[in-house]
C-alpha positions in Angstrom: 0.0 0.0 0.0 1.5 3.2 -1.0 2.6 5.7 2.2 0.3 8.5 0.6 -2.6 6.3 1.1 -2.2 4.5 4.3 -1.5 8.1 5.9 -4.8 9.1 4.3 -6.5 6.2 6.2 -4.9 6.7 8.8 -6.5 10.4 9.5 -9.9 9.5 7.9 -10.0 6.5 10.9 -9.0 8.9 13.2 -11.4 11.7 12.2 -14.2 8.8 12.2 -13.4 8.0 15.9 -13.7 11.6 17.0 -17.5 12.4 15.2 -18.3 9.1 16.8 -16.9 9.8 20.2 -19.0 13.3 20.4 -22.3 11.7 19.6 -22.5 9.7 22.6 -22.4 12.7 25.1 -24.9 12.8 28.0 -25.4 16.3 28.0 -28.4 18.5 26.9 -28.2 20.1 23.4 -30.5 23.2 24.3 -33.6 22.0 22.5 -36.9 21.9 24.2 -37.2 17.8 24.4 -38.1 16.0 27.9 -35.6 16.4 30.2 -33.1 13.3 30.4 -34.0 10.8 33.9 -29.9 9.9 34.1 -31.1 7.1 37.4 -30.6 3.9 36.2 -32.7 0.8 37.5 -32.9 1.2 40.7 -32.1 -1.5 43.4 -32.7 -2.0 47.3 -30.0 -2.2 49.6 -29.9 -5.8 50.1 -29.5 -6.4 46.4 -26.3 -4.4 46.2 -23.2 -6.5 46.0 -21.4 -8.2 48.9 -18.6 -6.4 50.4 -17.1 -9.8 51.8 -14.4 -11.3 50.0 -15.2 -14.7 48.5 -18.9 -14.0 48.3 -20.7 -13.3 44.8 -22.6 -10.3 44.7 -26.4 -10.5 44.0 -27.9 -10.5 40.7 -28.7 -6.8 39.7 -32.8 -6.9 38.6 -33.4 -7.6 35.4 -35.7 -4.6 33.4 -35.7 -1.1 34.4 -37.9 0.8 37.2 -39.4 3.5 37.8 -40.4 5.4 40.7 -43.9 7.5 40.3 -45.0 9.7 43.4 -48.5 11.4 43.1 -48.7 14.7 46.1 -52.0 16.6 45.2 -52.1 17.8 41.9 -48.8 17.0 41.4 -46.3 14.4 40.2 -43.2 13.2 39.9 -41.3 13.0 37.6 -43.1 15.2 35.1 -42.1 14.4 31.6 -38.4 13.3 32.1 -37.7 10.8 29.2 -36.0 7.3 30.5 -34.5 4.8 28.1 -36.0 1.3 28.3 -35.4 -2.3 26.2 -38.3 -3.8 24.4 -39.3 -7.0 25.7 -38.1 -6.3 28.9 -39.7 -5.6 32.2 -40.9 -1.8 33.2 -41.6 -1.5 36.9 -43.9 1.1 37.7 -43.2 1.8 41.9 -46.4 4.3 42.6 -46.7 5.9 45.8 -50.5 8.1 45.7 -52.2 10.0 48.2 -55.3 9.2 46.3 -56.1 6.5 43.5 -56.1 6.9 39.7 -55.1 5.4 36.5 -52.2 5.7 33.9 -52.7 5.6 30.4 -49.8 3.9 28.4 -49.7 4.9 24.9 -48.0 2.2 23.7 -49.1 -0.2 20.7 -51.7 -1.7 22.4 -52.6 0.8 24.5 -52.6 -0.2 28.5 -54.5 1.6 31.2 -53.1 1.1 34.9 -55.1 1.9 38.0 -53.7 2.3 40.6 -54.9 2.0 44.6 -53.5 4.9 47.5 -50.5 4.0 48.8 -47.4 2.0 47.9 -48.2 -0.1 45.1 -45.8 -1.9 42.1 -47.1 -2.1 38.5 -45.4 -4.1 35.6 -45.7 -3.7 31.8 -43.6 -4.6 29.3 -43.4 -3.0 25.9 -42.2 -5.1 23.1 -42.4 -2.7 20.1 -39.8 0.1 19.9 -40.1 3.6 19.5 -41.6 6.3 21.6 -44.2 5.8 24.7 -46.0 8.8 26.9 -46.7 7.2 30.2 -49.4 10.4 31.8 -51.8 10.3 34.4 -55.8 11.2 33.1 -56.4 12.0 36.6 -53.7 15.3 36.6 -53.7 15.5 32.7 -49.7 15.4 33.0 -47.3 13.7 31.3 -45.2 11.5 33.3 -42.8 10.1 31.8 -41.4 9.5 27.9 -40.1 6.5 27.2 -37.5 5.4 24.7 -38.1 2.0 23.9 -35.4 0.4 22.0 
């Protein structure tokens, strides 16, 4: 391979790696999209990994989930976008000061109600694309989800 050429391939790999590098970033570009939710599943305190040597640490939940806290008329969060895997669970961990119902708009629609208190919902989305999870009750939006 001629030097004129491999140093040409050379730069183009290297300019490649950079524009692909910068499109990962985590940071917001300004627009007026949902917020970003940057929590990842989330996991009690006994399922976080040993500390002991010699044991194996616990098996991190499989899915994603989501914690939903109706006060009043309000909720949170309010229409933070959170990044979820088709075909795998969505917890839905709701804690209410009065019952109501979540409308899924996913393809079939779901409706969840939902009792006062502490309660646990799980759905499972299998098509990808874009999902509004709101509450009829508050007529807010919830939570967007990315399903990939």
């Amino acid at each position: 391979m001629p030097r004129r050429l491999r140093y040409a391939l050379i730069g183009l790999i290297a300019a490649l790696g950079l524009l692909l590098s910068a499109c990962g970033s985590d940071e917001p570009s300004g627009s007026k999209e949902p917020a970003k939710d940057k929590s990842s599943a989330s996991a009690s305190p006994s399922e976080k990994p040993s500390e002991n040597a010699g044991e194996k640490p616990a098996k991190k939940p499989s899915g994603t989930t989501i914690n939903v806290t109706f006060t009043g008329d309000t909720v949170k969060p309010n229409g933070v976008e959170k990044k979820v895997k088709a075909g795998k669970p969505i917890t839905l961990h709701i804690v209410a000061d009065k019952p109501g119902e979540l409308h899924i708009h996913s393809s079939p629609e779901q409706e969840i109600e939902y009792a006062a208190g502490t309660s646990d919902k799980k759905l499972k989305i299998d098509r990808p694309g874009i999902v509004e999870v709101e509450s009829h009750n508050l007529d807010k939006l919830i939570v967007v989800l990315e399903v990939r």
